[in-house]
mmCIF file of the N, C-alpha and C atoms, coordinates in Angstrom:
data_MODEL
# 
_entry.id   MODEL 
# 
loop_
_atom_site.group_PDB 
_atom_site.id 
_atom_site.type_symbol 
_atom_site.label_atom_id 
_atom_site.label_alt_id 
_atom_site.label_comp_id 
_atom_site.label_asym_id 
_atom_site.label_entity_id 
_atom_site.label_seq_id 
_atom_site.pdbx_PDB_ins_code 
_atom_site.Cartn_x 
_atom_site.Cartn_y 
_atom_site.Cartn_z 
_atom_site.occupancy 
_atom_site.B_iso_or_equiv 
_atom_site.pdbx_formal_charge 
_atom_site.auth_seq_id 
_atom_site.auth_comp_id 
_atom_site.auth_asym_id 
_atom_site.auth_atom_id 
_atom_site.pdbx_PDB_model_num 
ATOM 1   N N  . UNK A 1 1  ? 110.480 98.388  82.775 1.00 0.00 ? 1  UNK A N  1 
ATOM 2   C CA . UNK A 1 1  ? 109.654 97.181  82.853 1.00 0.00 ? 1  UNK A CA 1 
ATOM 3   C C  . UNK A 1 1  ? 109.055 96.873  81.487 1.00 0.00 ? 1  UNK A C  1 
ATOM 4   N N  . UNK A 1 2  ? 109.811 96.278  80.703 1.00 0.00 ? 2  UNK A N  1 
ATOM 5   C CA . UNK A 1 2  ? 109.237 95.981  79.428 1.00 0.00 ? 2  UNK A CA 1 
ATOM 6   C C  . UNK A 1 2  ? 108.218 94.803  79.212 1.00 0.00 ? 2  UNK A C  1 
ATOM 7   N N  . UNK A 1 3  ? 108.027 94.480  80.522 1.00 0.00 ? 3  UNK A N  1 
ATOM 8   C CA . UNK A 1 3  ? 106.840 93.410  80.359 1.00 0.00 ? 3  UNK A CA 1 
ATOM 9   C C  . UNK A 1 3  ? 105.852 93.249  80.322 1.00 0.00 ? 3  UNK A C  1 
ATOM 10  N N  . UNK A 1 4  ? 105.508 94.665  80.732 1.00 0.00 ? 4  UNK A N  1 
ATOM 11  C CA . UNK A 1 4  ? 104.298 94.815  80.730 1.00 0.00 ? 4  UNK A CA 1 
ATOM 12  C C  . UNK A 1 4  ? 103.508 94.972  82.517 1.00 0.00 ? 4  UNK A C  1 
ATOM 13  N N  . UNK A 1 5  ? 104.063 94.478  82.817 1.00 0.00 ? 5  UNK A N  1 
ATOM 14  C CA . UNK A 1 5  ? 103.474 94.713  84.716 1.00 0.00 ? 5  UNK A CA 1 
ATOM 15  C C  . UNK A 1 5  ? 104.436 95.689  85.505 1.00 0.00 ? 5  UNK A C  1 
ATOM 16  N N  . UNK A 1 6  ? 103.281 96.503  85.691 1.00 0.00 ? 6  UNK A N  1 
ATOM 17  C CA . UNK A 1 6  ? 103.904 97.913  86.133 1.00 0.00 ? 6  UNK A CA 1 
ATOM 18  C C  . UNK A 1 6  ? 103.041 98.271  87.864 1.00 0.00 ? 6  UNK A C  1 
ATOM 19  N N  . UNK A 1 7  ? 103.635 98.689  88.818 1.00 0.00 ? 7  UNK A N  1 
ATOM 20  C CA . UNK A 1 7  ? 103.693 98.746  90.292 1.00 0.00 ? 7  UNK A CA 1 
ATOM 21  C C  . UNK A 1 7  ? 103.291 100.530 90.258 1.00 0.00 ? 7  UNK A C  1 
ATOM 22  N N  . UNK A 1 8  ? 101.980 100.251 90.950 1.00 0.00 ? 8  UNK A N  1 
ATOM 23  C CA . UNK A 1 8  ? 101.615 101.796 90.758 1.00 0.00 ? 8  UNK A CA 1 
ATOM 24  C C  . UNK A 1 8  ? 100.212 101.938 92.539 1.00 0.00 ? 8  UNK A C  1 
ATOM 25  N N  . UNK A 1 9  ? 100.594 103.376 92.802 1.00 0.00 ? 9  UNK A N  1 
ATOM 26  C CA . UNK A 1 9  ? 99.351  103.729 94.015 1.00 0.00 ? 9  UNK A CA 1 
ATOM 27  C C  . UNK A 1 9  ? 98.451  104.475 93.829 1.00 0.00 ? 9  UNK A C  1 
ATOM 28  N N  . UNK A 1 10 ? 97.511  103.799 94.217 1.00 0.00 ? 10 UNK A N  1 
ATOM 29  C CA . UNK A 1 10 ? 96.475  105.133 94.182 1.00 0.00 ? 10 UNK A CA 1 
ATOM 30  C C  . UNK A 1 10 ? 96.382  106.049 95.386 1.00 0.00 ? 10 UNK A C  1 
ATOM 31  N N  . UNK A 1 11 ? 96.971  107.378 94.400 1.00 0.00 ? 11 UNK A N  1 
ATOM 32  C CA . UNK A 1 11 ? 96.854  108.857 95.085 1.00 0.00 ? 11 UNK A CA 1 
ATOM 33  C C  . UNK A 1 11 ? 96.077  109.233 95.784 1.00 0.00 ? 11 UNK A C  1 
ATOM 34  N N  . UNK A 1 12 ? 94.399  109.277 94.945 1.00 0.00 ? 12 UNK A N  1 
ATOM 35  C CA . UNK A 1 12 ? 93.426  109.797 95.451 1.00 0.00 ? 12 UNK A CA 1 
ATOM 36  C C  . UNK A 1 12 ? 92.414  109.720 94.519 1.00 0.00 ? 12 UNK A C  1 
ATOM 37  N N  . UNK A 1 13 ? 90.766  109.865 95.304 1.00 0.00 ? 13 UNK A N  1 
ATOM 38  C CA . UNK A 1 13 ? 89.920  110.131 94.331 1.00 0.00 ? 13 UNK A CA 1 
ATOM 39  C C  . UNK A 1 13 ? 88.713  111.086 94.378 1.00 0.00 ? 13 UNK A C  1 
ATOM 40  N N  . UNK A 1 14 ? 88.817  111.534 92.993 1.00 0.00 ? 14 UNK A N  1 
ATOM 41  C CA . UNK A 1 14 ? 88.139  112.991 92.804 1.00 0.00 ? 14 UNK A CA 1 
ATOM 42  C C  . UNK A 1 14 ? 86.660  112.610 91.568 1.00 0.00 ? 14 UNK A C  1 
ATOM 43  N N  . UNK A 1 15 ? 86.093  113.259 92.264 1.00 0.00 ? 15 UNK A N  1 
ATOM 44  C CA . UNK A 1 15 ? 84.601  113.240 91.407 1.00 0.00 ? 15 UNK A CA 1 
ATOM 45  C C  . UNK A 1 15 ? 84.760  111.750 90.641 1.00 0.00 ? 15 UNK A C  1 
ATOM 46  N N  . UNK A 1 16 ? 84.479  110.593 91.593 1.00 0.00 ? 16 UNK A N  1 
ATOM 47  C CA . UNK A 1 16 ? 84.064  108.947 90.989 1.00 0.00 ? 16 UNK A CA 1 
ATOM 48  C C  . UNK A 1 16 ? 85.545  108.725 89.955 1.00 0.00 ? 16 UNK A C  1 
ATOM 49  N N  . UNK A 1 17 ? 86.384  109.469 89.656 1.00 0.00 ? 17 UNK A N  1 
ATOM 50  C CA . UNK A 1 17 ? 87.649  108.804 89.303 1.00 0.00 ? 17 UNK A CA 1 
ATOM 51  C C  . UNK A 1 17 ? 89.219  108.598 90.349 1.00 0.00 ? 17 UNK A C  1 
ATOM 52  N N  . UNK A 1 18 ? 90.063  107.865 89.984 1.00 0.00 ? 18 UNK A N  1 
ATOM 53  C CA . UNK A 1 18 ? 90.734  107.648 90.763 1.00 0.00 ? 18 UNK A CA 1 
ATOM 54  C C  . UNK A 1 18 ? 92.444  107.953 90.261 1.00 0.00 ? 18 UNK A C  1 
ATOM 55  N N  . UNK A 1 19 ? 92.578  108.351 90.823 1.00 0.00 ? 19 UNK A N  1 
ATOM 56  C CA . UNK A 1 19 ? 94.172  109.058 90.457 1.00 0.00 ? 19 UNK A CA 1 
ATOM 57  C C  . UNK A 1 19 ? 95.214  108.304 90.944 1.00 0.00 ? 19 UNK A C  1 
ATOM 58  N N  . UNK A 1 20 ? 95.911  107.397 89.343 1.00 0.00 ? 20 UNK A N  1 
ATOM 59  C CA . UNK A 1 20 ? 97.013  105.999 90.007 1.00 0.00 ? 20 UNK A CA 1 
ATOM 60  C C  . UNK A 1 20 ? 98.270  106.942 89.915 1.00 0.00 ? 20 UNK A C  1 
ATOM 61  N N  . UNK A 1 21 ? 99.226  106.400 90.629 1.00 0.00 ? 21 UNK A N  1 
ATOM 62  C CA . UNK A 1 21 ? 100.950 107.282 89.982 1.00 0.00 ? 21 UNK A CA 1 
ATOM 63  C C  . UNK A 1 21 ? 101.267 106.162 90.012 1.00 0.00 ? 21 UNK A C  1 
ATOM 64  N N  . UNK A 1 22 ? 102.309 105.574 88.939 1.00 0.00 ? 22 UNK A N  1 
ATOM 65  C CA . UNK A 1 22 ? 103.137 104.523 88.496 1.00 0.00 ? 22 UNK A CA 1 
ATOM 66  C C  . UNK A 1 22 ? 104.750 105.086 89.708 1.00 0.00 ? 22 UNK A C  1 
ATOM 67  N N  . UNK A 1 23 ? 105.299 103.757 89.853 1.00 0.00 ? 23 UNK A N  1 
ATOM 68  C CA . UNK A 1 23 ? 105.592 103.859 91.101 1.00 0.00 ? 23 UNK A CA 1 
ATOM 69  C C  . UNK A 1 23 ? 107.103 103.938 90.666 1.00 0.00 ? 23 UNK A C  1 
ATOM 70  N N  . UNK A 1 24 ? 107.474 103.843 89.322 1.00 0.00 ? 24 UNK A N  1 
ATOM 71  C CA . UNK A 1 24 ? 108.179 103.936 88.556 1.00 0.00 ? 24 UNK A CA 1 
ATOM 72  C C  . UNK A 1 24 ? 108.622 105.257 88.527 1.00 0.00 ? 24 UNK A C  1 
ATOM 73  N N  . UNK A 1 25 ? 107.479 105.922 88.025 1.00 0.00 ? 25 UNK A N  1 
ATOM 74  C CA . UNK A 1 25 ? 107.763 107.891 87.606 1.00 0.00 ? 25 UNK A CA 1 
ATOM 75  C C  . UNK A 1 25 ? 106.322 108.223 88.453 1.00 0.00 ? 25 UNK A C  1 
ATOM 76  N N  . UNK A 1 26 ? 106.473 108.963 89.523 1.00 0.00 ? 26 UNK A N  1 
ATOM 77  C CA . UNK A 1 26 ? 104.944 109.351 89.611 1.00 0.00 ? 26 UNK A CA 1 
ATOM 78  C C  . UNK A 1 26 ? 105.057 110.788 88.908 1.00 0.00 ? 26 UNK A C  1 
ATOM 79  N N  . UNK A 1 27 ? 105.483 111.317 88.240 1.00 0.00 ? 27 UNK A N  1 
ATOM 80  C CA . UNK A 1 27 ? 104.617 112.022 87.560 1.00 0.00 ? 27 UNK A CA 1 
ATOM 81  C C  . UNK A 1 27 ? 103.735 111.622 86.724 1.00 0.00 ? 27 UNK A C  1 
ATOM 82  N N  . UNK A 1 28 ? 103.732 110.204 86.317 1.00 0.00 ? 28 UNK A N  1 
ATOM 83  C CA . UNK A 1 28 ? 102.753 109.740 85.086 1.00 0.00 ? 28 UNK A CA 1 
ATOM 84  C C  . UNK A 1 28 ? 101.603 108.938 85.726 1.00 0.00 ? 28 UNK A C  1 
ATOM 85  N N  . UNK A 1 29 ? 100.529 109.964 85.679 1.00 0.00 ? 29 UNK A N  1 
ATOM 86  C CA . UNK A 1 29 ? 99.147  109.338 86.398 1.00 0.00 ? 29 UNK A CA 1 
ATOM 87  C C  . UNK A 1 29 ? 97.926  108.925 85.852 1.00 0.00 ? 29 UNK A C  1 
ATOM 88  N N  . UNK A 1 30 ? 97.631  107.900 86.350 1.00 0.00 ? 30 UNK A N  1 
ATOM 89  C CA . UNK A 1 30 ? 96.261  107.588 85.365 1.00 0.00 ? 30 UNK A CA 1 
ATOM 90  C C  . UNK A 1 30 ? 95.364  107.774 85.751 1.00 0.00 ? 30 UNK A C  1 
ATOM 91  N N  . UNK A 1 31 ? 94.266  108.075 85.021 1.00 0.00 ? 31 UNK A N  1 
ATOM 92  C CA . UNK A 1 31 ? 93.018  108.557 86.186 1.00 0.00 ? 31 UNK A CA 1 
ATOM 93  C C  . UNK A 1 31 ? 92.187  107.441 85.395 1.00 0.00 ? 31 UNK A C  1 
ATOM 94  N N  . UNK A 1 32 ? 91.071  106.729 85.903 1.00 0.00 ? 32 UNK A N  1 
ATOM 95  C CA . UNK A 1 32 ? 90.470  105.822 85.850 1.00 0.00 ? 32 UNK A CA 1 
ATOM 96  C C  . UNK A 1 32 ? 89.362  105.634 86.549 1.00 0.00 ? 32 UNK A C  1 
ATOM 97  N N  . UNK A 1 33 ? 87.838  105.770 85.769 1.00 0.00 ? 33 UNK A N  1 
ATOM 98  C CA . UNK A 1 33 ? 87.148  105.653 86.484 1.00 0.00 ? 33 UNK A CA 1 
ATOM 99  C C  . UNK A 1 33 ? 86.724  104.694 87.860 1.00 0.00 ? 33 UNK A C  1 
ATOM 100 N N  . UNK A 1 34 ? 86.114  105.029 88.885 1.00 0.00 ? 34 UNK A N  1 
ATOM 101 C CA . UNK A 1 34 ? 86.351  104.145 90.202 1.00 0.00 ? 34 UNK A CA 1 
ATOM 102 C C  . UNK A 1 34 ? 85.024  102.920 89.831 1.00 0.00 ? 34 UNK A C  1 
ATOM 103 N N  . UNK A 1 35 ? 84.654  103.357 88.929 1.00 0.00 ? 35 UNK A N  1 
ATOM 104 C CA . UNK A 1 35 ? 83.518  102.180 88.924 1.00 0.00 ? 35 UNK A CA 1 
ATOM 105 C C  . UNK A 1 35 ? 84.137  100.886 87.977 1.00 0.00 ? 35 UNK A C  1 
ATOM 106 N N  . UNK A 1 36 ? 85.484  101.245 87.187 1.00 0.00 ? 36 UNK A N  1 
ATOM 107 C CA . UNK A 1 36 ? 86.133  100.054 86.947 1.00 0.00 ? 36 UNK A CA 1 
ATOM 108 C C  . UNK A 1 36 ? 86.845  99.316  87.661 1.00 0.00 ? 36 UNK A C  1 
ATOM 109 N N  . UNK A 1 37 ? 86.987  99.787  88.697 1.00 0.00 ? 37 UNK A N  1 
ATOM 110 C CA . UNK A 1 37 ? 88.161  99.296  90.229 1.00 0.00 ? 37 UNK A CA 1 
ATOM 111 C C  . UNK A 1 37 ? 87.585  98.548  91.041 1.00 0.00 ? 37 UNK A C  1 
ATOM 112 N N  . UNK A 1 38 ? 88.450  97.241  91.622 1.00 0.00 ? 38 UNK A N  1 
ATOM 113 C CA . UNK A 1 38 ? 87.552  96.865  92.504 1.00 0.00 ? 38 UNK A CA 1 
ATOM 114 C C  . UNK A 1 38 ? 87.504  97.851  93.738 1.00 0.00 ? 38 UNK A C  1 
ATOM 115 N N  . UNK A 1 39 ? 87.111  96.998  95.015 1.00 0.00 ? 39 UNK A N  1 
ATOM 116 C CA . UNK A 1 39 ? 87.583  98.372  95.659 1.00 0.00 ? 39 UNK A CA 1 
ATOM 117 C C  . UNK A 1 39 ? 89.004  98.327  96.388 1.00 0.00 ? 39 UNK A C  1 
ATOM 118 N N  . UNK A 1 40 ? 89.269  100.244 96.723 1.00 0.00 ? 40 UNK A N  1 
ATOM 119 C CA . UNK A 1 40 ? 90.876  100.428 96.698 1.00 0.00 ? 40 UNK A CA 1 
ATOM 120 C C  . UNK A 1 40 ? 90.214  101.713 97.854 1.00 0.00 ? 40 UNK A C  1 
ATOM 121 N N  . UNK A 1 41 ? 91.616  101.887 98.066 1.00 0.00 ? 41 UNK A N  1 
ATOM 122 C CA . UNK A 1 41 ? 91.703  102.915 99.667 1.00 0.00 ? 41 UNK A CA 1 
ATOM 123 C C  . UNK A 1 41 ? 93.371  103.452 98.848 1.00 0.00 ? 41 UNK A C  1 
ATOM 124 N N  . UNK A 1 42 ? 92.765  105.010 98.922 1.00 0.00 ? 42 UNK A N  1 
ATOM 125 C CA . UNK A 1 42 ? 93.850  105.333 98.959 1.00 0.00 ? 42 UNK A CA 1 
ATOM 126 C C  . UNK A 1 42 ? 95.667  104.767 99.469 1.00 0.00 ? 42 UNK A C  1 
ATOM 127 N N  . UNK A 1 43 ? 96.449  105.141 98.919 1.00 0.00 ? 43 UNK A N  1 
ATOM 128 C CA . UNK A 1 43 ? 97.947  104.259 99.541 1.00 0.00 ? 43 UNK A CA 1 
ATOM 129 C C  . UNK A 1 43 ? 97.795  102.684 99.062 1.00 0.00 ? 43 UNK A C  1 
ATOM 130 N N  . UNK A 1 44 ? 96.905  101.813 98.493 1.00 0.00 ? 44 UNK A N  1 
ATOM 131 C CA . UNK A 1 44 ? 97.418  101.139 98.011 1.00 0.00 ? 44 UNK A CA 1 
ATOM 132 C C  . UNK A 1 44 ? 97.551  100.999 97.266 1.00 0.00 ? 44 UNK A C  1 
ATOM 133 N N  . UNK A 1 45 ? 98.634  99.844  97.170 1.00 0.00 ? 45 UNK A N  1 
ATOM 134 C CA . UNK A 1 45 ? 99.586  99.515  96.127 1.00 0.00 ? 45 UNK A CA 1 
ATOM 135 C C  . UNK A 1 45 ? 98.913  98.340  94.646 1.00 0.00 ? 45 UNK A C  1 
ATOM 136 N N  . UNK A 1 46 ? 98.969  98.393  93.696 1.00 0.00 ? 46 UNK A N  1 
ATOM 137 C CA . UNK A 1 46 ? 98.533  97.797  92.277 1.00 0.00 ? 46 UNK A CA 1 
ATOM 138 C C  . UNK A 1 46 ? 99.491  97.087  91.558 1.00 0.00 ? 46 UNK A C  1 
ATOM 139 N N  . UNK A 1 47 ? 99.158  96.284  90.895 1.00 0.00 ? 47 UNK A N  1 
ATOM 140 C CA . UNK A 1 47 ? 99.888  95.224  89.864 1.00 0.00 ? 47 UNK A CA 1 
ATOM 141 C C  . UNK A 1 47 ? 99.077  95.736  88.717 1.00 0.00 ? 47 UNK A C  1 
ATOM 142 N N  . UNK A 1 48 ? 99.842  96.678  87.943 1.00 0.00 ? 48 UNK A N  1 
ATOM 143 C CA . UNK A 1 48 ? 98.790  96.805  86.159 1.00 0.00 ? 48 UNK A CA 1 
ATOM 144 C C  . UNK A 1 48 ? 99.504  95.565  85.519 1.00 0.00 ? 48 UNK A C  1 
ATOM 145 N N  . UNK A 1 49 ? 99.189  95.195  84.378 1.00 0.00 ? 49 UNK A N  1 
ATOM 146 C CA . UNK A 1 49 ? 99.315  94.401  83.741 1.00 0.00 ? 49 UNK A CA 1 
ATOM 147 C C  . UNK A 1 49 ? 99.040  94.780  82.307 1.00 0.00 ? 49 UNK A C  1 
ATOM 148 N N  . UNK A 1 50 ? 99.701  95.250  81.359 1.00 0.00 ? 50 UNK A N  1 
ATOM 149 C CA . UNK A 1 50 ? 99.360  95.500  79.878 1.00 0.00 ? 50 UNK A CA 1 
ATOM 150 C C  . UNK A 1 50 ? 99.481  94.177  79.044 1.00 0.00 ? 50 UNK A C  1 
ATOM 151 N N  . UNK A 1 51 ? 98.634  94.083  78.241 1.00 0.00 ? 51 UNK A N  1 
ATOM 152 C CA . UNK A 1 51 ? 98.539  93.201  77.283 1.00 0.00 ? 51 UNK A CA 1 
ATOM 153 C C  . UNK A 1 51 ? 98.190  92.893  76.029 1.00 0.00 ? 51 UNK A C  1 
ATOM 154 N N  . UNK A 1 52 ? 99.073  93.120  74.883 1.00 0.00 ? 52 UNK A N  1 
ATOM 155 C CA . UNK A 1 52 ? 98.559  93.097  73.461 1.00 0.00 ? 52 UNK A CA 1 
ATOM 156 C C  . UNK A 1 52 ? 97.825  91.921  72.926 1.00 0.00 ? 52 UNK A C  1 
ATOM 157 N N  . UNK A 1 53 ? 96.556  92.210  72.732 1.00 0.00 ? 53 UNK A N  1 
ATOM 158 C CA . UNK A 1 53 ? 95.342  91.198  72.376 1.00 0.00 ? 53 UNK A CA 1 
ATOM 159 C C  . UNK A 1 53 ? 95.504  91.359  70.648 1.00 0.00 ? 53 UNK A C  1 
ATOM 160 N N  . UNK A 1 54 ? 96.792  90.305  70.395 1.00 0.00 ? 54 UNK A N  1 
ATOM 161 C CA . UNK A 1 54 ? 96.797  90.200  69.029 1.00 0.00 ? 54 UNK A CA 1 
ATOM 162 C C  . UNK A 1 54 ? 95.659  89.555  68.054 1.00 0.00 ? 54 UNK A C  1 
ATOM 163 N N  . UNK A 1 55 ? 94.954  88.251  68.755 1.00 0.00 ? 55 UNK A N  1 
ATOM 164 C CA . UNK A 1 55 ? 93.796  88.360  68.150 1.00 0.00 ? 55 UNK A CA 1 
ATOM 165 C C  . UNK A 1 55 ? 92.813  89.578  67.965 1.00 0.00 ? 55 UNK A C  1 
ATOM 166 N N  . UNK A 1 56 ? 92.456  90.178  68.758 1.00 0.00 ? 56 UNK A N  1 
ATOM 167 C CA . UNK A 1 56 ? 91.256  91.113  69.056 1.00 0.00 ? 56 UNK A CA 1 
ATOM 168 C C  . UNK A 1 56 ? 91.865  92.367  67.760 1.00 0.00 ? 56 UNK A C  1 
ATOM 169 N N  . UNK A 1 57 ? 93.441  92.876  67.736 1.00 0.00 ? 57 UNK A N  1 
ATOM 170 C CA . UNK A 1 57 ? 94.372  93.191  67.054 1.00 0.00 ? 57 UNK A CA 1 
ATOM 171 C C  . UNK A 1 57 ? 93.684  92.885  65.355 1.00 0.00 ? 57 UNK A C  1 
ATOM 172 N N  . UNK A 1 58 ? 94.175  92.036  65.186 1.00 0.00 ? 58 UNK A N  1 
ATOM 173 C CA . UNK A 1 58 ? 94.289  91.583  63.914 1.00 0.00 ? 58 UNK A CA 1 
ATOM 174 C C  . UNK A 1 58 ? 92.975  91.705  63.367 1.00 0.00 ? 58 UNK A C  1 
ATOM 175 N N  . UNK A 1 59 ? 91.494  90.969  64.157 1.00 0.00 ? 59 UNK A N  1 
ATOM 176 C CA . UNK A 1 59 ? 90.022  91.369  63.803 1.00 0.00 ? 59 UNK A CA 1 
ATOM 177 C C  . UNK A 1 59 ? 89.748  92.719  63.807 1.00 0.00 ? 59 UNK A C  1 
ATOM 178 N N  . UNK A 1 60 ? 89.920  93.516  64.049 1.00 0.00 ? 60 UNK A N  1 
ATOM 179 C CA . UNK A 1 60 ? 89.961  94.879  64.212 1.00 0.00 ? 60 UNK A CA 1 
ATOM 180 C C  . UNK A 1 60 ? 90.415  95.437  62.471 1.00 0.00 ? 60 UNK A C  1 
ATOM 181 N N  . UNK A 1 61 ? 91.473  95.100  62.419 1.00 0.00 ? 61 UNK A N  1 
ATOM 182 C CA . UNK A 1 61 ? 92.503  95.321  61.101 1.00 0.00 ? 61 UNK A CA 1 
ATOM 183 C C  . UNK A 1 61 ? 91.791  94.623  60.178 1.00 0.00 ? 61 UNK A C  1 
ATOM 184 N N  . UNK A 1 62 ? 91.212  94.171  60.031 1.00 0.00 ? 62 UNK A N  1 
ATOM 185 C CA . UNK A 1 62 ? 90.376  92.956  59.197 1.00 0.00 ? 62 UNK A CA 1 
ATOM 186 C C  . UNK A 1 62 ? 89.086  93.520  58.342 1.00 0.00 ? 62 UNK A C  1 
ATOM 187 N N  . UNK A 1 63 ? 88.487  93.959  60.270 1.00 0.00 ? 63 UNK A N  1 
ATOM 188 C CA . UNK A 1 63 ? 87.267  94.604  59.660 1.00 0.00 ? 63 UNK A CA 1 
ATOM 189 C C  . UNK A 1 63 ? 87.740  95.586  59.123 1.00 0.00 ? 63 UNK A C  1 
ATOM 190 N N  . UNK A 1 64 ? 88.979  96.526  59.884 1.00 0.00 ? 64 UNK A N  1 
ATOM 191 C CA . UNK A 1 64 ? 88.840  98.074  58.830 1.00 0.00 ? 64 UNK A CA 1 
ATOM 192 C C  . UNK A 1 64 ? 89.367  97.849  57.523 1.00 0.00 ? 64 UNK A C  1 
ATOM 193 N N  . UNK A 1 65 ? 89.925  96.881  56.899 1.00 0.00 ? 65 UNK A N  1 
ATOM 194 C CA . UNK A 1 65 ? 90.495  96.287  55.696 1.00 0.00 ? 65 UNK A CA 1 
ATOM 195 C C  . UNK A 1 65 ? 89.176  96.379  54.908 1.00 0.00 ? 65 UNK A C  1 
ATOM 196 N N  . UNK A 1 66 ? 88.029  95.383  55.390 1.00 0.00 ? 66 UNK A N  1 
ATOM 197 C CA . UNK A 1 66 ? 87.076  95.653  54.648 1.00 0.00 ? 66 UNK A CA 1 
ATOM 198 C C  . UNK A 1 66 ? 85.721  96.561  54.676 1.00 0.00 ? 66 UNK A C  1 
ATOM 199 N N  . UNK A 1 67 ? 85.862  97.207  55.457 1.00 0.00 ? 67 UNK A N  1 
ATOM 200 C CA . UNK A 1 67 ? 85.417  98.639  55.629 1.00 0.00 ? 67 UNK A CA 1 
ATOM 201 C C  . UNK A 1 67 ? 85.489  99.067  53.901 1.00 0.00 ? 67 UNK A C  1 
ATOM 202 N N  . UNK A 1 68 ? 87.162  99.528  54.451 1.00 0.00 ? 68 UNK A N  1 
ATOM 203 C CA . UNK A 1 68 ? 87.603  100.346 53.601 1.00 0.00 ? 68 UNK A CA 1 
ATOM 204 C C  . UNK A 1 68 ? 87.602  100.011 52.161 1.00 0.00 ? 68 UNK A C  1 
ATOM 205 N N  . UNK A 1 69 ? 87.971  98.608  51.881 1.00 0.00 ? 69 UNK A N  1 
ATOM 206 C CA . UNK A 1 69 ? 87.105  97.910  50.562 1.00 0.00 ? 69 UNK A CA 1 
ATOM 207 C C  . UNK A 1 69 ? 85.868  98.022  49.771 1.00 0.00 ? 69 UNK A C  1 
ATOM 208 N N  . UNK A 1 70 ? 85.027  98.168  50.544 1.00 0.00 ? 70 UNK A N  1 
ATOM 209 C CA . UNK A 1 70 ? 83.564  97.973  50.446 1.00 0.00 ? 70 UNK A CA 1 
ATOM 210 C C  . UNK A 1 70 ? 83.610  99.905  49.503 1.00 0.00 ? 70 UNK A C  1 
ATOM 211 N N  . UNK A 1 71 ? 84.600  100.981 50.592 1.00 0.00 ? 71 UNK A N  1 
ATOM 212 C CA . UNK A 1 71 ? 84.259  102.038 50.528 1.00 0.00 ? 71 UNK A CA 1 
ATOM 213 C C  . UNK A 1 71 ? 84.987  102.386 48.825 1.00 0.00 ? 71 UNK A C  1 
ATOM 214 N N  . UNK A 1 72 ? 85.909  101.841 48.840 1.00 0.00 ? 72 UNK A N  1 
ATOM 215 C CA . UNK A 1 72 ? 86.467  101.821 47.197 1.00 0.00 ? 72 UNK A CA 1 
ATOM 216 C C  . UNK A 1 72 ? 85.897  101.457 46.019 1.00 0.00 ? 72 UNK A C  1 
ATOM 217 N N  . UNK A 1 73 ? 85.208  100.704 46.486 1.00 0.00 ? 73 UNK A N  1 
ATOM 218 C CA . UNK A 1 73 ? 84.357  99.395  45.523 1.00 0.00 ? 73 UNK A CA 1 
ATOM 219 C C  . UNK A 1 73 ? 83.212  100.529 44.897 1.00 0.00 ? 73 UNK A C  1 
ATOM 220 N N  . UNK A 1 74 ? 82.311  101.198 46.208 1.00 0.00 ? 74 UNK A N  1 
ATOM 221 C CA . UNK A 1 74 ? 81.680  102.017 45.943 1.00 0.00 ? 74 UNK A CA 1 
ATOM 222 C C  . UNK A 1 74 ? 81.906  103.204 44.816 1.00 0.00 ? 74 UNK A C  1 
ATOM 223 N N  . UNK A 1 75 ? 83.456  103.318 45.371 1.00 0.00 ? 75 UNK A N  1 
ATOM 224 C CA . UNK A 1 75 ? 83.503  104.910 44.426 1.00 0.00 ? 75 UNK A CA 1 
ATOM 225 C C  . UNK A 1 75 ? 83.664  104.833 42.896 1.00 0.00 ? 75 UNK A C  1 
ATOM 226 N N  . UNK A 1 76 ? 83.607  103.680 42.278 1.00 0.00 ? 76 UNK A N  1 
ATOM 227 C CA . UNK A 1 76 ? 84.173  102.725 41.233 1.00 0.00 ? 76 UNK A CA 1 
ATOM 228 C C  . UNK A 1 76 ? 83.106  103.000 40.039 1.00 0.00 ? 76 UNK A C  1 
# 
């Protein structure tokens, strides 16, 4: 699924986190706190959705650009 939307259940949940298996491979599980979830019952089924926030991306890279500027400038 190179698109980014991936079909996954939640297993179970242990001490306020929640244990997803991708429905794909369940060996690969995510655990995720339950207070980010809406609410879920064990056995069901999820739509993840990944998404590269190239803006958010690029500001990020920006600031550490001039971070790291500032930190050169200094040693000068």
């Amino acid at each position: 699924m190179g698109d980014g939307l991936m079909k996954a259940t939640v297993d179970r949940f242990e001490e306020g986190q929640a244990v997803i298996l991708l429905r794909d491979d369940e060996r690969v599980p995510l655990v995720i706190p339950r207070a980010l979830l809406p609410p879920l019952e064990e056995g069901d089924i999820l739509e993840i959705t990944i998404e590269r926030d190239e803006p958010a991306t690029r500001e990020a890279e920006e600031r550490a650009l001039g971070i790291l500027k500032r930190l050169r400038e200094k040693d000068l």
